[in-house]
VMD Tcl script that builds the backbone (N, CA, C; Angstrom):
set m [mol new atoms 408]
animate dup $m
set s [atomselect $m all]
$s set {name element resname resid chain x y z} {
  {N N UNK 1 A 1.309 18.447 14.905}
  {CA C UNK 1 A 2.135 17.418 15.496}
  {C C UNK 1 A 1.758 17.201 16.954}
  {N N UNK 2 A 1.328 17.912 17.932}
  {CA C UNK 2 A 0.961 17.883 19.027}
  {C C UNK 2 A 0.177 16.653 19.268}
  {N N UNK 3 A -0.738 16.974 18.157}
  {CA C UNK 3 A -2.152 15.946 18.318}
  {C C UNK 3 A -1.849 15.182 18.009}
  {N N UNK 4 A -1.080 14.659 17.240}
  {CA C UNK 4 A -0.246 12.942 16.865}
  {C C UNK 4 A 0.198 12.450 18.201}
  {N N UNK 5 A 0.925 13.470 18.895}
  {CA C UNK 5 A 1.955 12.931 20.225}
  {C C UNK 5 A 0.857 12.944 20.940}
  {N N UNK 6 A 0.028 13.635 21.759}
  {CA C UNK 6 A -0.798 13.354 22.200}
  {C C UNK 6 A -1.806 12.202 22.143}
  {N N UNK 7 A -2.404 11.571 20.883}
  {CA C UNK 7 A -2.913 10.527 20.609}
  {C C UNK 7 A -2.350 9.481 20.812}
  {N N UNK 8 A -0.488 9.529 20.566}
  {CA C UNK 8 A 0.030 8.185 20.893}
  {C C UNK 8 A 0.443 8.360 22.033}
  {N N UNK 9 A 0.659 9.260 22.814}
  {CA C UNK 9 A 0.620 9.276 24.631}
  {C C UNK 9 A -0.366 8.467 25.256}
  {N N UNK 10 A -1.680 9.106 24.853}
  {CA C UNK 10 A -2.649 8.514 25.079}
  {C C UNK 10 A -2.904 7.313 24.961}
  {N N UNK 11 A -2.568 6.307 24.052}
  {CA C UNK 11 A -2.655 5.275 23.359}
  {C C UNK 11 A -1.161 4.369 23.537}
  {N N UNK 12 A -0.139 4.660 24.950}
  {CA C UNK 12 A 0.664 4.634 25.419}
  {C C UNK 12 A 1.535 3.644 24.330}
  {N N UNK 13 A 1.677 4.673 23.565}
  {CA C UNK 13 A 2.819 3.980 21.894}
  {C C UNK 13 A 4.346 4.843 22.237}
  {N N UNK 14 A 4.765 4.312 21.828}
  {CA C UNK 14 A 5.970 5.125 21.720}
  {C C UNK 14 A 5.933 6.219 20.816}
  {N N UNK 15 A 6.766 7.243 20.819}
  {CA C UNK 15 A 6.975 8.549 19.897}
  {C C UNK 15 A 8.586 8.635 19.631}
  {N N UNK 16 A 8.598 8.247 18.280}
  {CA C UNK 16 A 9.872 8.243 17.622}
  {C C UNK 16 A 9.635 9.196 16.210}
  {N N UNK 17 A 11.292 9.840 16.306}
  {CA C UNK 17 A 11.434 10.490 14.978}
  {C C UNK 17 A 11.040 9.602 13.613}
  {N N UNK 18 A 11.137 8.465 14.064}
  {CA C UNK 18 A 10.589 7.837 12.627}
  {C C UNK 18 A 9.025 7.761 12.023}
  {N N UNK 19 A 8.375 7.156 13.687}
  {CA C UNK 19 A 7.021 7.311 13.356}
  {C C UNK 19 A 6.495 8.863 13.428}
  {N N UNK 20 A 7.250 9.793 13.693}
  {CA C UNK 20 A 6.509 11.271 13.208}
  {C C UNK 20 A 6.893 11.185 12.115}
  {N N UNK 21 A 7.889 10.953 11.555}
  {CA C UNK 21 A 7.918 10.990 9.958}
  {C C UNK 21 A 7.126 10.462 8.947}
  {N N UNK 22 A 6.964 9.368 9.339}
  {CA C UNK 22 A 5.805 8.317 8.562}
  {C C UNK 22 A 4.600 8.883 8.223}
  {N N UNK 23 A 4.225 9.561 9.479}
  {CA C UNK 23 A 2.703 9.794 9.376}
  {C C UNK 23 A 2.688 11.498 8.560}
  {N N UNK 24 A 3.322 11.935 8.945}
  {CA C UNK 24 A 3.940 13.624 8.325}
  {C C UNK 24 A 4.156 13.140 6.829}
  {N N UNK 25 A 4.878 12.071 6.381}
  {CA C UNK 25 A 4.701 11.733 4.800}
  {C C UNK 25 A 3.244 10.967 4.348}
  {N N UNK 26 A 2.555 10.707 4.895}
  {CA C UNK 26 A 0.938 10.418 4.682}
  {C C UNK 26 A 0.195 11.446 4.845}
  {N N UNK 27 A 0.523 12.548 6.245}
  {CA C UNK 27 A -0.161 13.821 6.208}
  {C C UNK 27 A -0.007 14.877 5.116}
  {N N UNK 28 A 1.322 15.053 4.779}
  {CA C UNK 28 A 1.625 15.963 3.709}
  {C C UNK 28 A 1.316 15.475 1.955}
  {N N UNK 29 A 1.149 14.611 1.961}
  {CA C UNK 29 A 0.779 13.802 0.340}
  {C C UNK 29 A -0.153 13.710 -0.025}
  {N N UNK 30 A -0.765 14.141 -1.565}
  {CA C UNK 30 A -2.156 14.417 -2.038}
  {C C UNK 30 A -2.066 13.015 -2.895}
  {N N UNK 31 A -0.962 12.016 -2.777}
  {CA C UNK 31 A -1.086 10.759 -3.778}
  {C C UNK 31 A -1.254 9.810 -3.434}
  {N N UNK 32 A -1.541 9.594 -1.733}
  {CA C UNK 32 A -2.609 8.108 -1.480}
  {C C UNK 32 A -0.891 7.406 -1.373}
  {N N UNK 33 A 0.222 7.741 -0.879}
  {CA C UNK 33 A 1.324 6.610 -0.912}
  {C C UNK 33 A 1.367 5.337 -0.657}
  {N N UNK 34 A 1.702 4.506 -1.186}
  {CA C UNK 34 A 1.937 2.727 -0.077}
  {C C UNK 34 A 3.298 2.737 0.468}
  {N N UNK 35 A 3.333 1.747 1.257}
  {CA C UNK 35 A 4.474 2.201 2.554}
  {C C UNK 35 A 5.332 2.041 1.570}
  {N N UNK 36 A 6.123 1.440 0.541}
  {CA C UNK 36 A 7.042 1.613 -0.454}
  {C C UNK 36 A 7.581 2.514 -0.583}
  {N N UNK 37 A 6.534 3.236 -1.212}
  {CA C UNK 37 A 6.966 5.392 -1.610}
  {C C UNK 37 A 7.655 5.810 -0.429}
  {N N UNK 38 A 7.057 5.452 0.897}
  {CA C UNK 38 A 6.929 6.065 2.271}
  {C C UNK 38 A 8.316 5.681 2.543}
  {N N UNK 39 A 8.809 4.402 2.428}
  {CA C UNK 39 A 10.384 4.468 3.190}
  {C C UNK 39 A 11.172 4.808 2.114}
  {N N UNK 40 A 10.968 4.901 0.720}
  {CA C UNK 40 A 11.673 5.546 -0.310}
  {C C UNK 40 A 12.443 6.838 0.009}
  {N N UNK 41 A 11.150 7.298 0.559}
  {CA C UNK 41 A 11.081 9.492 0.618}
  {C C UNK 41 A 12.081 9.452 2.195}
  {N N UNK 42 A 11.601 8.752 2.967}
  {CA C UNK 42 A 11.841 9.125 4.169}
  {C C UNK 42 A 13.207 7.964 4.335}
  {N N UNK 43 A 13.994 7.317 4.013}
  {CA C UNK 43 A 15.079 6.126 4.067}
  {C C UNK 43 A 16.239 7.277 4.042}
  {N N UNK 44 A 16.605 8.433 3.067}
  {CA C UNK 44 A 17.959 9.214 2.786}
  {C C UNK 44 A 18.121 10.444 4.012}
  {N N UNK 45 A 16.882 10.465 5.121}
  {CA C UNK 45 A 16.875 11.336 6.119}
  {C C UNK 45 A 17.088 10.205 7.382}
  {N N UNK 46 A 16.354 9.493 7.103}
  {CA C UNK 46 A 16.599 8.262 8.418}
  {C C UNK 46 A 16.550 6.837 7.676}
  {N N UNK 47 A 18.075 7.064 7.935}
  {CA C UNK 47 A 19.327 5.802 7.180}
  {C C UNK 47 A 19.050 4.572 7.786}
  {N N UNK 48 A 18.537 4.690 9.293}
  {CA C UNK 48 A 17.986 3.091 10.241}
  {C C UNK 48 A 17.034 3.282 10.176}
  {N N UNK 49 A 16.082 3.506 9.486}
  {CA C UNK 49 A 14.345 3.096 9.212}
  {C C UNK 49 A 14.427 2.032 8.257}
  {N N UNK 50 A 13.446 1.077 8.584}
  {CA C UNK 50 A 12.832 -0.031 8.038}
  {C C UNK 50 A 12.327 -0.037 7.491}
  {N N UNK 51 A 11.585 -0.752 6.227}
  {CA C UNK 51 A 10.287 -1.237 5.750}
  {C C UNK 51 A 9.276 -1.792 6.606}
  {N N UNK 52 A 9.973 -2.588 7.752}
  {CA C UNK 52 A 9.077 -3.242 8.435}
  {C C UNK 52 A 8.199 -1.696 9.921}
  {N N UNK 53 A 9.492 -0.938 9.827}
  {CA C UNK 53 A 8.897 0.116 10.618}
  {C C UNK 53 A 7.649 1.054 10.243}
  {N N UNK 54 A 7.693 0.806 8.891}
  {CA C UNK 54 A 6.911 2.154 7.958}
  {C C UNK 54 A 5.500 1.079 8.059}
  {N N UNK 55 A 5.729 -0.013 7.847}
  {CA C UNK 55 A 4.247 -1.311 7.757}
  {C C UNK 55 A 4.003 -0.895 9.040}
  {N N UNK 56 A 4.277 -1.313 10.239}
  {CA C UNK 56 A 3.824 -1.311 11.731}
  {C C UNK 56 A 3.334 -0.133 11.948}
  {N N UNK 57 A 4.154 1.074 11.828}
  {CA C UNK 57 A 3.582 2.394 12.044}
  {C C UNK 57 A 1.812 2.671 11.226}
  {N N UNK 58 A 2.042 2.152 9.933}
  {CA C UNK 58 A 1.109 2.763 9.333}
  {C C UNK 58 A -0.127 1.882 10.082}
  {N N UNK 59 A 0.101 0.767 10.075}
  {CA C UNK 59 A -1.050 -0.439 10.784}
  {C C UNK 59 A -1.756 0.363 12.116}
  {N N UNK 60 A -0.663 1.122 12.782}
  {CA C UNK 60 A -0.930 1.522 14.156}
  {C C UNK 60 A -1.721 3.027 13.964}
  {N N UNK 61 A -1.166 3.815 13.135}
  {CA C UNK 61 A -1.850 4.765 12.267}
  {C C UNK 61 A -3.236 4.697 12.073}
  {N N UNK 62 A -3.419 3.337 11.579}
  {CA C UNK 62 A -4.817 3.037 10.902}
  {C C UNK 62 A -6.011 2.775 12.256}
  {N N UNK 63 A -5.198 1.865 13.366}
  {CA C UNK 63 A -5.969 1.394 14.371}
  {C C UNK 63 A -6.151 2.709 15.029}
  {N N UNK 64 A -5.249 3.633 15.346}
  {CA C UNK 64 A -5.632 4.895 15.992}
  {C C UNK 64 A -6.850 5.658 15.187}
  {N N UNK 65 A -7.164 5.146 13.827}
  {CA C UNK 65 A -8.344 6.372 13.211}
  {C C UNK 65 A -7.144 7.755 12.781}
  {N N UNK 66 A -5.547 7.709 12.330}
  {CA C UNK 66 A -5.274 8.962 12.041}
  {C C UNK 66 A -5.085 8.768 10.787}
  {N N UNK 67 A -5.655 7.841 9.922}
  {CA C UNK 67 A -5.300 7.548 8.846}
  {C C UNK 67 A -6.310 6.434 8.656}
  {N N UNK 68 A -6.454 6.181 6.849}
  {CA C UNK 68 A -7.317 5.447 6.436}
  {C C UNK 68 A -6.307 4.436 5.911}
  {N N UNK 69 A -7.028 2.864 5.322}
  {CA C UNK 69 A -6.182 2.164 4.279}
  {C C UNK 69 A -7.057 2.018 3.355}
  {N N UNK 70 A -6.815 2.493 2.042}
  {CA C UNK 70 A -7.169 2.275 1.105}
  {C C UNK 70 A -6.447 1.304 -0.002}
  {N N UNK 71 A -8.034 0.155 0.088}
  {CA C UNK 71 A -6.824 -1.714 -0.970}
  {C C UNK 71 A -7.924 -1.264 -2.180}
  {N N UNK 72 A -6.659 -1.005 -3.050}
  {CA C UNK 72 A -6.947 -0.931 -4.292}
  {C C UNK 72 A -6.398 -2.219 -4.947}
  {N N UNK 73 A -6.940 -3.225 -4.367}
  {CA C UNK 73 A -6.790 -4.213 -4.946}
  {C C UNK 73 A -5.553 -5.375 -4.796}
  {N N UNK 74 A -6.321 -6.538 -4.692}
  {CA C UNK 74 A -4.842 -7.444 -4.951}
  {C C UNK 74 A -3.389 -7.008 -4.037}
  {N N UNK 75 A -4.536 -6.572 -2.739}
  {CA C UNK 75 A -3.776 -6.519 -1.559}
  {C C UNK 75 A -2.612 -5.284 -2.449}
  {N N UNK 76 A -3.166 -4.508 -2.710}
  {CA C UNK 76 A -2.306 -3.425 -2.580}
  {C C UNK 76 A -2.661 -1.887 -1.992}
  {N N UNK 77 A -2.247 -2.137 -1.109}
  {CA C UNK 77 A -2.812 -0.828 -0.206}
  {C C UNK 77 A -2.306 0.804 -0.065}
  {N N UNK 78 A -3.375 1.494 -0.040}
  {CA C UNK 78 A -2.434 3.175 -0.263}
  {C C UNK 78 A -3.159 3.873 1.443}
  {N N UNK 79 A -2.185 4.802 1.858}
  {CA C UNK 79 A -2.414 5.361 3.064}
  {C C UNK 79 A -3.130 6.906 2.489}
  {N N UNK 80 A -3.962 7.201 3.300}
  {CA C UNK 80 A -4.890 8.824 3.038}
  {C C UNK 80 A -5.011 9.432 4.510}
  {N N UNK 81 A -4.315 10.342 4.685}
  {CA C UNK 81 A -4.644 10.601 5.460}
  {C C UNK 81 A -5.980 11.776 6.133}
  {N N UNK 82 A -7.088 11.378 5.246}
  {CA C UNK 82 A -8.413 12.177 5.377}
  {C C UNK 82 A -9.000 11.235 5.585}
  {N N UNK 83 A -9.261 10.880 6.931}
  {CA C UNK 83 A -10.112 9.873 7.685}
  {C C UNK 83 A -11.779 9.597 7.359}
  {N N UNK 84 A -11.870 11.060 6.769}
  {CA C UNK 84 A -13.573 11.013 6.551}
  {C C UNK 84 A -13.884 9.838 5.178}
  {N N UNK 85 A -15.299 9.668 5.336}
  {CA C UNK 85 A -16.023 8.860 4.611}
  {C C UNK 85 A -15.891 9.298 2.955}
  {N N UNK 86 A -15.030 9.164 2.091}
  {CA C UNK 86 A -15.200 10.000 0.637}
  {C C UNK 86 A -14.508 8.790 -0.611}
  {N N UNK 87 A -15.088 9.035 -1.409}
  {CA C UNK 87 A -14.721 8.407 -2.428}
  {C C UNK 87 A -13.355 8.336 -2.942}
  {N N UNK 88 A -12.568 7.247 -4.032}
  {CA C UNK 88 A -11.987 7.654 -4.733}
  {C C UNK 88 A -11.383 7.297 -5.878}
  {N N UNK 89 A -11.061 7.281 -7.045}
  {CA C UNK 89 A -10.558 6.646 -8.370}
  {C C UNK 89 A -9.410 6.389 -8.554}
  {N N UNK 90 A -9.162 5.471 -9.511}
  {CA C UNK 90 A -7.663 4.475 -9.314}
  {C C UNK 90 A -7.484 4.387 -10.722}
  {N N UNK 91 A -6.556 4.781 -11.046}
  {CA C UNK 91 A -5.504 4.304 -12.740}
  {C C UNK 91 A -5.390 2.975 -12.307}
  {N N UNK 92 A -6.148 2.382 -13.614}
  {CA C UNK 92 A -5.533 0.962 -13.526}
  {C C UNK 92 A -4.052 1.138 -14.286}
  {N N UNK 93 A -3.403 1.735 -14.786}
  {CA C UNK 93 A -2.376 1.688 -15.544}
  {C C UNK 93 A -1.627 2.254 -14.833}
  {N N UNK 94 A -1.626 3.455 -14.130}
  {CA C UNK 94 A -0.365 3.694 -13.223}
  {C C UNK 94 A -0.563 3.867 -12.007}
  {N N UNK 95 A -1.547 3.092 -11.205}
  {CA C UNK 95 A -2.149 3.358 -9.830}
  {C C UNK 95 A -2.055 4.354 -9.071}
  {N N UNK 96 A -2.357 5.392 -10.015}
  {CA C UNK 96 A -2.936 6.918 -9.368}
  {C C UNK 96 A -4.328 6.931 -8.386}
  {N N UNK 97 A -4.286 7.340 -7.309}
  {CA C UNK 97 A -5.463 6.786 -6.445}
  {C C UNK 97 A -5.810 8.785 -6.597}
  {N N UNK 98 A -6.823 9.017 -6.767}
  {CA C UNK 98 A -7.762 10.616 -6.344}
  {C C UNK 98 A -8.725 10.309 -5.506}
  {N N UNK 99 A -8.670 11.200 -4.646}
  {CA C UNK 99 A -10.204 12.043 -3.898}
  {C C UNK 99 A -10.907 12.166 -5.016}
  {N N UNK 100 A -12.273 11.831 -4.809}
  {CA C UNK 100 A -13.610 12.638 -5.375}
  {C C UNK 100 A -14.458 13.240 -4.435}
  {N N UNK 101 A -15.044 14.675 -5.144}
  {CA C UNK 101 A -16.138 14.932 -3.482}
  {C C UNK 101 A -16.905 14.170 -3.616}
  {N N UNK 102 A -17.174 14.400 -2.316}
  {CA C UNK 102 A -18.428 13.338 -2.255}
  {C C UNK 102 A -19.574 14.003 -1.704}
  {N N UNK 103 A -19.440 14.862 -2.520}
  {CA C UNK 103 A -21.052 15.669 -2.639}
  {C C UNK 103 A -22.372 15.103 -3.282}
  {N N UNK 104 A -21.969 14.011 -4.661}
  {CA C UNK 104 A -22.508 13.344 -4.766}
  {C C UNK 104 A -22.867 11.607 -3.881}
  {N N UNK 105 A -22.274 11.342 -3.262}
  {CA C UNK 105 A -21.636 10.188 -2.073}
  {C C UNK 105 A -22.488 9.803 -0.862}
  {N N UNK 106 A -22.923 11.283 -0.049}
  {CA C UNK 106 A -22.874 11.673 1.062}
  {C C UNK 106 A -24.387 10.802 1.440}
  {N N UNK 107 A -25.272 10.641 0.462}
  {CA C UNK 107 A -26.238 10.079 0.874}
  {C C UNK 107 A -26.680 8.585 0.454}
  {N N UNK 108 A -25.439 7.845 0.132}
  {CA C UNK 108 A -24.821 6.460 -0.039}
  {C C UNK 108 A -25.488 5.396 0.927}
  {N N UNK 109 A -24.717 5.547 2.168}
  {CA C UNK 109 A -25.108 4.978 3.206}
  {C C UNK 109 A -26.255 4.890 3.876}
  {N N UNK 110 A -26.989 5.804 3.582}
  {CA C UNK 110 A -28.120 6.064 3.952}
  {C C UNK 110 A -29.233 5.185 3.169}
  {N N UNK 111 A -28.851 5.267 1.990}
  {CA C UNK 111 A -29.601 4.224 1.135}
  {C C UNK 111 A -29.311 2.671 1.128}
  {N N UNK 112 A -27.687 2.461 1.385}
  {CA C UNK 112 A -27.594 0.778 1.307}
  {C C UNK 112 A -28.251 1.075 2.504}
  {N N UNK 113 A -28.203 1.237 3.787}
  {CA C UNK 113 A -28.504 0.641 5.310}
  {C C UNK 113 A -30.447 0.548 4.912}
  {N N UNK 114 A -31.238 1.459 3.780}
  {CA C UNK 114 A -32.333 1.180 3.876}
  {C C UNK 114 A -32.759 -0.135 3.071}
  {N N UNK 115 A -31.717 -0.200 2.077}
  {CA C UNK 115 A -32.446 -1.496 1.041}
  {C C UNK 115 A -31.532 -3.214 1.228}
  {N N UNK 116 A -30.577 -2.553 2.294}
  {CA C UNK 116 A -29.944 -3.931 2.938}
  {C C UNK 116 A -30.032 -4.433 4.440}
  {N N UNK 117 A -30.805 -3.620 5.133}
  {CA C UNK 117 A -31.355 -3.216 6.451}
  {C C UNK 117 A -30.320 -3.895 7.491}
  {N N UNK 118 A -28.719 -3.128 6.854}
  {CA C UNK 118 A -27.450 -2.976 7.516}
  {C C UNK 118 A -27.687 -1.914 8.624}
  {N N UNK 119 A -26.923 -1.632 9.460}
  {CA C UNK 119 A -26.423 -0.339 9.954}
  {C C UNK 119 A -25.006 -0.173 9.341}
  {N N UNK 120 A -24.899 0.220 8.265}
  {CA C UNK 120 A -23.184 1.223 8.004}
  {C C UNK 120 A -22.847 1.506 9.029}
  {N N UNK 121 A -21.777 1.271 9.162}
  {CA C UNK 121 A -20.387 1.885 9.793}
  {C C UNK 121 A -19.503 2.673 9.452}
  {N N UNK 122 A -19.265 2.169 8.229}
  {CA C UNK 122 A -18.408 2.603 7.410}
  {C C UNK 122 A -18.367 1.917 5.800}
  {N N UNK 123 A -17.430 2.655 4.825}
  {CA C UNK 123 A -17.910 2.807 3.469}
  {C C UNK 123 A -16.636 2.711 2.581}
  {N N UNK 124 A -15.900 2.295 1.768}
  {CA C UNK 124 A -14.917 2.430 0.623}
  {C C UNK 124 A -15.581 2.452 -0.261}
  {N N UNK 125 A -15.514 3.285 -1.451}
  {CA C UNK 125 A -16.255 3.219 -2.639}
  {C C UNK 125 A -15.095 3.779 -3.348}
  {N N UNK 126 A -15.013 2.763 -4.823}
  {CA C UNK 126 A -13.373 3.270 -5.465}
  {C C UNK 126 A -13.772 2.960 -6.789}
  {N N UNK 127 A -13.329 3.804 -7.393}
  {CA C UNK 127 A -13.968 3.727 -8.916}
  {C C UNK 127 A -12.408 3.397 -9.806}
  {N N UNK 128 A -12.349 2.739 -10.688}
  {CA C UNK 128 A -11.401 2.709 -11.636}
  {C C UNK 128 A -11.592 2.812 -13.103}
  {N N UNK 129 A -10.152 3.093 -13.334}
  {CA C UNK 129 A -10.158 3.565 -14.947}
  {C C UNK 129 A -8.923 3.835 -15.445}
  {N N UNK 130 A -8.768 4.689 -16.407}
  {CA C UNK 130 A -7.467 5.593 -17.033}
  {C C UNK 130 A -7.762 6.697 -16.885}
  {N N UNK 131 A -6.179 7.590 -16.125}
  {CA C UNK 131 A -6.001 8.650 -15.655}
  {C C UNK 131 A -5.991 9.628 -17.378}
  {N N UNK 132 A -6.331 10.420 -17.059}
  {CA C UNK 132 A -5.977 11.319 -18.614}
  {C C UNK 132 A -4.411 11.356 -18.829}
  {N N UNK 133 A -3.317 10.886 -17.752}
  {CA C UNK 133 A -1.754 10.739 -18.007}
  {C C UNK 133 A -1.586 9.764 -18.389}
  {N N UNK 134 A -2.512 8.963 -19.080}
  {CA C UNK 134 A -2.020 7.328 -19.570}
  {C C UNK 134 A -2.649 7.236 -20.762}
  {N N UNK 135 A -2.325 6.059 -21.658}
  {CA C UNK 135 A -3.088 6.250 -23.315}
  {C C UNK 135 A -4.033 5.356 -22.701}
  {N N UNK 136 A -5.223 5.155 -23.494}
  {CA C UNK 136 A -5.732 4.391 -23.203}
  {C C UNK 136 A -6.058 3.155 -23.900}
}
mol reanalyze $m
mol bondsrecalc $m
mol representation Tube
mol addrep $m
């Protein structure tokens, strides 16, 4: 938590119990949430939080680099908070978003920037399908 307050000190944002919460429910979650889930979980602890607070925060989240957005489509977006470059797969049936390593991945960029003579910056790569929790 330090390094959150610190980053938005730095980045002269305000520091509210809400936006530590926000980002603490993106930090603590292995399921890729969209701000939906996010004021769901966090609305019965802080009764005056918004929808519109949990959107702004996460936007500001994203511009700081403490968090990724991942659009799985049709403008529907999930928050990760593992900033690094890594893959990941999506239930089309119950929009389960996973990490994959990206052990296989890692040398991606390296190849579009040679056969599209880009410089990468940066990378989303998202695979979809059916989760083994869905029929298919």
């Amino acid at each position: 938590m330090d390094n959150l307050v610190k980053i938005l000190k730095d980045n002269k944002c305000k520091i509210t119990p809400q936006r530590i919460a926000i980002y603490h429910a993106v930090r603590d979650s292995n399921d890729h949430p969209n701000a939906e889930a996010i004021y769901k979980k966090l609305a019965p602890t802080y009764p005056t939080i918004s929808l519109a607070t949990v959107y702004k925060s996460l936007e500001l989240f994203a511009e700081l680099k403490l968090i990724q957005v991942i659009n799985i489509g049709e403008n529907s977006f999930r928050y990760d908070s593992n900033t690094s470059c890594h893959p990941h797969v999506v239930c089309n049936q119950c929009q389960k978003v996973e990490d994959l390593d990206n052990e296989f991945f890692q040398h991606l960029s390296g190849r579009v920037e040679s056969l599209s003579n880009y410089k990468i910056t940066n990378q989303q790569l998202c695979f979809y399908g059916t989760c083994s929790d869905c029929p298919s």
